[in-house]
C-alpha positions, 0 to 999 in steps of 0.5 A, a space after each residue: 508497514 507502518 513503520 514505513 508510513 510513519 518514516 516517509 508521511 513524515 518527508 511529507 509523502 501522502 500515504 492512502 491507505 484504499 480498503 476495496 472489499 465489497 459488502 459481504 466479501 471477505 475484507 469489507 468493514 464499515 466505517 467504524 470497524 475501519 476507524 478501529 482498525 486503525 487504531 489498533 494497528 496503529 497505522 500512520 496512513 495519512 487517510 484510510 479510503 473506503 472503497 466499497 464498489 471497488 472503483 479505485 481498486 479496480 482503476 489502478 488494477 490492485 489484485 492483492 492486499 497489499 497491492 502498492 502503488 506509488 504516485 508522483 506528484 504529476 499523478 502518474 503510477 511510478 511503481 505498482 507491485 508488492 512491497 518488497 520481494 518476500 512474500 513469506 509472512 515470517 517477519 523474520 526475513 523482512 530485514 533481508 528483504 528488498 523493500 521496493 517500495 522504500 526504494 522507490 520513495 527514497 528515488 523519487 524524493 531525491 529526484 532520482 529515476 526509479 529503477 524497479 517500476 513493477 513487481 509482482 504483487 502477494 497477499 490476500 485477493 482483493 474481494 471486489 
């Protein structure tokens, strides 16, 4: 993930990072804990959204963390889905694996249509 961020904040994409955990779900930080989260995975998010009410989570219907979701610039959801097609957590099969996300920015940047719109998203339940 954040090698993927690093690779398209630096095309000039605006990558947001959205945390929807409710206070005293599984998943919800305080500010702090989320600066520090940050820092330690080192992420290249270009902002780290707290949402604690789930409000956005809710808008854009994320079931799963990571749910993705990506945004052209008119505001309108051009794919929304898993990052890729391999929900194992080996990180041994991420070079097998289709990343979808990748090919839907590297579609759009170039102005091409996106193929894949939608997948189905894995992970851990968003705990509104």
């Amino acid at each position: 993930m954040q090698g993927l961020q690093q690779r398209y904040v630096t095309q000039g994409v605006a990558w947001l990072s959205v945390i929807s955990s409710a206070p005293g779900k599984q998943g919800y930080v305080e500010p702090a804990e989320a600066l520090d989260t940050v820092k330690t995975t080192k992420s290249a998010a270009s902002q780290v959204l707290l949402d604690p009410l789930g409000t956005m989570g809710k808008a854009y219907g994320a079931k799963t963390t990571p749910h993705m979701f990506v945004i052209d610039p008119m505001g309108t959801v051009v794919y929304a889905g898993g990052i890729d097609d391999n929900d194992s957590a080996n990180p041994a099969v991420i070079p097998t694996s289709k990343n979808y996300v990748s090919a839907v920015l590297d579609a759009a940047l170039i102005g091409q249509k996106v193929i894949t719109t939608s997948a189905r998203p894995y992970g851990c339940h968003v705990q509104y």
